[in-house]
C-alpha positions as CSV (number, residue, x, y, z in Angstrom):
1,X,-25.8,35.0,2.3
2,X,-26.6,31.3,1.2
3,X,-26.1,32.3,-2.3
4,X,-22.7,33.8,-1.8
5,X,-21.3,30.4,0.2
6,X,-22.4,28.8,-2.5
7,X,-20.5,30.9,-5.3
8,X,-17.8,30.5,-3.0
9,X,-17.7,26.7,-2.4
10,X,-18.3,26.5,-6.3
11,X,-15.1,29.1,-6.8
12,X,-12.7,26.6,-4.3
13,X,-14.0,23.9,-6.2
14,X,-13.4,24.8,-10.2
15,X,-10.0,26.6,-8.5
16,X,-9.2,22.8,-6.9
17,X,-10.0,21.2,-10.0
18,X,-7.7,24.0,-12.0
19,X,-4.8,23.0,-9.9
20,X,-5.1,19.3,-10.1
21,X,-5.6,19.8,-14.3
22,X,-2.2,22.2,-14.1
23,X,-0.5,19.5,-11.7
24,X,-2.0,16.4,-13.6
25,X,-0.8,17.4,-17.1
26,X,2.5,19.7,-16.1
27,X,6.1,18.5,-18.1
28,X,7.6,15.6,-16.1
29,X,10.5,18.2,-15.6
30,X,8.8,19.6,-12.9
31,X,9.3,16.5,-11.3
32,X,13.2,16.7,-11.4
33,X,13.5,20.2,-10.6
34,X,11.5,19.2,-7.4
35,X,13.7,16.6,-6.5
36,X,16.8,18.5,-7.1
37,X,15.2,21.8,-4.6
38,X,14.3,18.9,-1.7
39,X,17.6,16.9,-2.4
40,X,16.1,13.8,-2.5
41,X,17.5,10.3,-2.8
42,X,16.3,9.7,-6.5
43,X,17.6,11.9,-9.3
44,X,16.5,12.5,-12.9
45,X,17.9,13.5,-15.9
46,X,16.5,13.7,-19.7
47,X,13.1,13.8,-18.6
48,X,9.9,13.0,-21.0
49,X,6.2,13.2,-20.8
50,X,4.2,14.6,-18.2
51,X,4.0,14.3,-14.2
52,X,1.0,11.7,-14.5
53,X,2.6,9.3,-17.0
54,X,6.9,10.2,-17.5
55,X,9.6,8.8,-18.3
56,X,13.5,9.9,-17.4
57,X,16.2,8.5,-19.8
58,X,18.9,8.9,-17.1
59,X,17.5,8.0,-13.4
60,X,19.7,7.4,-9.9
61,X,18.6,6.1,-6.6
62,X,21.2,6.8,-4.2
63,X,23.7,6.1,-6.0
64,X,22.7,3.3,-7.8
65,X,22.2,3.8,-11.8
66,X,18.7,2.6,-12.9
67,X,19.1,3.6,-16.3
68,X,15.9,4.3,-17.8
69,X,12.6,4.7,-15.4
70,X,9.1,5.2,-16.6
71,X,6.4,5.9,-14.3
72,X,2.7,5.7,-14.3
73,X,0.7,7.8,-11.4
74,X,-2.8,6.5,-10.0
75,X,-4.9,6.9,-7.3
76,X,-3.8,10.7,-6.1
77,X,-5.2,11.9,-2.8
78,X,-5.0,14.8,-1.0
79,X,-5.3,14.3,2.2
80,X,-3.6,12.9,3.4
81,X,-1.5,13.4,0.2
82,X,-0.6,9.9,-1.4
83,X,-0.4,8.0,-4.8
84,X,0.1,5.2,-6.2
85,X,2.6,4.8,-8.7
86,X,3.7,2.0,-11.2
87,X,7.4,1.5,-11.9
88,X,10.0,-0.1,-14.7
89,X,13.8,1.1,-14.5
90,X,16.1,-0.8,-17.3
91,X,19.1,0.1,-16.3
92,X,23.0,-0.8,-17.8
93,X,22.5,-3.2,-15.0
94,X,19.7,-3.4,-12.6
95,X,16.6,-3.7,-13.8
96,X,13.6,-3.2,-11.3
97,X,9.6,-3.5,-11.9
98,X,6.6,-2.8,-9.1
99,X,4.2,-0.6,-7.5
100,X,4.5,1.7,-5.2
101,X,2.7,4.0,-2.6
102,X,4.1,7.3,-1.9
103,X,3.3,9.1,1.5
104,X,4.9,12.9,2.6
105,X,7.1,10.4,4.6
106,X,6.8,7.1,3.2
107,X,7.7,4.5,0.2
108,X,6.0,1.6,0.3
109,X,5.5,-1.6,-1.6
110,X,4.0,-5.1,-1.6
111,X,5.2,-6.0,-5.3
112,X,8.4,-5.2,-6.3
113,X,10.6,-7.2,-8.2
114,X,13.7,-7.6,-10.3
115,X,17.5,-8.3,-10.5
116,X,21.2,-6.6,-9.9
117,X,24.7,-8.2,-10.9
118,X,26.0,-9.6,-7.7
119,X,29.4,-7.9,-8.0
120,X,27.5,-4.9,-6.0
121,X,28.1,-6.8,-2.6
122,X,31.7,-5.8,-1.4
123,X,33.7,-8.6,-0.2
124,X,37.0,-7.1,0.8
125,X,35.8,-7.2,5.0
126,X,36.5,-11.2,4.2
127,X,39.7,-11.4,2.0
128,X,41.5,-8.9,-0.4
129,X,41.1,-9.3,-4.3
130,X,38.0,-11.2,-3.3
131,X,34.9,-10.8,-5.8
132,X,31.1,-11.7,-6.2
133,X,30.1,-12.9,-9.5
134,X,26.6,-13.7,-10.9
135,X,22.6,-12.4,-10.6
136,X,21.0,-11.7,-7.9
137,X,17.3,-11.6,-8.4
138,X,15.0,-10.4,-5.8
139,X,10.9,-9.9,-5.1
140,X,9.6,-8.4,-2.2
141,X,6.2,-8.7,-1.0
142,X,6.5,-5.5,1.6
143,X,9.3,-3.1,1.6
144,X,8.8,0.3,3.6
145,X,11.4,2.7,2.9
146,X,10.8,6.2,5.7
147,X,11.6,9.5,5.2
148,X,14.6,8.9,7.4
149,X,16.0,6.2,5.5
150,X,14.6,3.7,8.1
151,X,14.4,0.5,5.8
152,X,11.6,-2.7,7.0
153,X,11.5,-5.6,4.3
154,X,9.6,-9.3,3.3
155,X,10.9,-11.3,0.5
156,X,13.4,-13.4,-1.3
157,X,16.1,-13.0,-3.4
158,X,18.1,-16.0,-5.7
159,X,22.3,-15.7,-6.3
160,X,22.0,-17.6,-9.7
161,X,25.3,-19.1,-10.4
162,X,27.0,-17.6,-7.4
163,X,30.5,-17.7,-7.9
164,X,34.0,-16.0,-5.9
165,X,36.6,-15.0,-8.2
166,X,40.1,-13.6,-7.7
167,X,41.5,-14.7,-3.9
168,X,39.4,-18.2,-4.8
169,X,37.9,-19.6,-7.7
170,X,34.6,-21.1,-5.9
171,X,31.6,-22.5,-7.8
172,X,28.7,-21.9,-4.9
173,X,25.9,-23.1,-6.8
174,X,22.6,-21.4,-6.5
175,X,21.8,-19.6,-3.1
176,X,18.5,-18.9,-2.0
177,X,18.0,-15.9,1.0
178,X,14.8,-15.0,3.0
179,X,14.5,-11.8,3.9
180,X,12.7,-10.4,6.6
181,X,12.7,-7.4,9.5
182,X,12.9,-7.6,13.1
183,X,12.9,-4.7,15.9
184,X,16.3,-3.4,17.8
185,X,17.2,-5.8,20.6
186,X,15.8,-9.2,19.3
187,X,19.0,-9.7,17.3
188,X,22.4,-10.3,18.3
189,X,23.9,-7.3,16.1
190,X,26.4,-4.8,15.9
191,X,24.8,-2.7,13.1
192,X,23.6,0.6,15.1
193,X,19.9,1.1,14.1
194,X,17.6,3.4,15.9
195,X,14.5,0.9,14.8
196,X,14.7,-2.1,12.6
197,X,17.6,-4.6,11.0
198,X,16.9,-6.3,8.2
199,X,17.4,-10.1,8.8
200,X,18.5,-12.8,5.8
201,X,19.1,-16.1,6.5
202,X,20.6,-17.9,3.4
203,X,21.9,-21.5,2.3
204,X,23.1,-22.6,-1.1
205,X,21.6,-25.8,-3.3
206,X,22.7,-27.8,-5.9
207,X,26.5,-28.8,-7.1
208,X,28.8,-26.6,-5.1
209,X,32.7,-26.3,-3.6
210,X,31.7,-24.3,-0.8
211,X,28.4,-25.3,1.4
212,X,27.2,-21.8,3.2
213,X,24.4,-21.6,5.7
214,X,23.8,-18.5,7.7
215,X,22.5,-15.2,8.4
216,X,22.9,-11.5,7.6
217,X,22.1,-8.6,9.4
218,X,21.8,-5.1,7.9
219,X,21.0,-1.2,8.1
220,X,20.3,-1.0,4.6
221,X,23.6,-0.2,3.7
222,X,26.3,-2.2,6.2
223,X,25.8,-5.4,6.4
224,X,27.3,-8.0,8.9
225,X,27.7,-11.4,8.4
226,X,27.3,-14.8,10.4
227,X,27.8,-17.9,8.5
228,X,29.2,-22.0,8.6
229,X,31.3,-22.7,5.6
230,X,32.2,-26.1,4.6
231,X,34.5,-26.8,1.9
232,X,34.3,-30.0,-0.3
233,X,36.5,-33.0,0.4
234,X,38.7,-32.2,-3.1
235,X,39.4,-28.4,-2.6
236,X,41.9,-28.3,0.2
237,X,42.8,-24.8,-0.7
238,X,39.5,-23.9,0.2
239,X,39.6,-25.4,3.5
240,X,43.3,-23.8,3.8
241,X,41.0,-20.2,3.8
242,X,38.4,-20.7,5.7
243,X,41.1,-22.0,8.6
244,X,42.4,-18.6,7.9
245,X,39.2,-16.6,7.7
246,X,36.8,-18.3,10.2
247,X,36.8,-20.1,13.3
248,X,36.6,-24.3,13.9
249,X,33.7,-25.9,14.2
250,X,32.3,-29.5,14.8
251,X,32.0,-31.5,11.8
252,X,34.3,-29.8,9.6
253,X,32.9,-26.5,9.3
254,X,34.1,-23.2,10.0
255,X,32.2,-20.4,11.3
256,X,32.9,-16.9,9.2
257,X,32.0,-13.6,10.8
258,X,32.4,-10.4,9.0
259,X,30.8,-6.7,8.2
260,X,30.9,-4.9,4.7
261,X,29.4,-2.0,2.8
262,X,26.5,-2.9,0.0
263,X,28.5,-1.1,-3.1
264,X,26.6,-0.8,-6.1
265,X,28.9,-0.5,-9.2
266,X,31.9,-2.0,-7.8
């Protein structure tokens, strides 16, 4: 009897250690075609390599175009199933670098970093023929991303020669926003969220026409905005909008409230 556990606890063994070596080394195309069967978020096309260490020449996320994404996997457990897996998508535009941990029902990440044209943010809730210009770069020291789309974030991001185009010509210097989450209830917000918002408070530096200094509140993928804007002495025009656009307030400034989408490739 103890001989024949044995042979079977060895069997289960060299049979788990089969299945890992078949999983380990299998075509990174088994990776898209389980993607495509569960629908997921992130599609890839053109793929390369193996599952373990891939690459997909064409790669989307939601949408969004990533271009090229490599990936590296480490640290696969069972149980509970997780790994950890290092990222680089080059895309025609965004380009995005980090690690992260995947769960059955979680992405997560405490280093991810890179950059996105600012032309993605959709303006057209302020003004018509309104337009972002410049880079946004970002770097997140913990982003959580749930099965459910339920988003929780800490980090930065720099608008590097922000700019509004079209409507306005507006030089807004360089604006710097902290990111950060807080739960349902603590925020005075219209987004609907069955959990979190993700709260940015932003103000801009350096030589500008337009001084902003606010907060934004956000699902992930509305956005609703809550700012003072004050216009320089020399651009009256500017000041001519915002009496428009926002509401008076002491010393000048005017207080601008609007919602909007987050539209990649606008």
């Amino acid at each position: 009897m103890v001989k024949l556990l044995r042979r079977l606890i060895l069997t289960t063994l060299l049979l788990l250690i089969f299945l890992v070596a078949i999983l380990w080394f299998a075509p990174a195309s088994l990776l898209g075609y389980f993607l495509e069967k569960q629908q997921a978020p992130l599609q890839l096309g053109m793929l390369k390599g193996q599952l373990r260490n891939g690459s997909a020449e064409q790669a989307r996320w939601q949408g969004i175009d990533l271009g090229k994404l490599e990936w590296k996997l480490e640290q696969f457990k069972f149980k509970p199933p997780s790994t950890l897996i290092n990222v680089h998508a080059t895309g025609p535009q965004m380009q995005v670098q980090g690690i992260l941990r995947a769960t059955e029902d979680l992405i997560t990440s405490h280093s991810l970093y890179g950059n996105f044209p600012a032309s993605w943010i959709d303006l057209q809730g302020l003004a018509p023929l309104l337009f972002a210009n410049g880079e946004i770069n970002f770097n997140f020291s913990n982003l959580d991303i749930s099965a459910d789309n339920i988003t929780t974030a800490v980090g930065v991001m720099d608008w590097h020669n922000a700019s509004l185009t079209g409507l306005l010509e507006v030089a807004l210097g360089d604006i710097h926003f902290d990111i950060s989450t807080a739960q349902k209830g603590e925020l005075n917000s219209r987004l609907v969220s069955d959990n979190q918002t993700i709260l940015v408070k932003f103000g801009n530096q350096g030589v500008t026409e337009l001084e902003l200094v606010g907060t934004i509140n956000s699902d992930g993928k509305r956005y609703q905005l809550d700012c003072l804007a004050r216009a320089s002495a020399n651009r009256e025009d500017i000041t001519r909008f915002l009496q428009k656009a926002g509401k008076a307030e002491a010393g000048g400034a005017y207080r601008i409230q609007f919602e909007g989408l987050f539209s990649p490739e606008n």
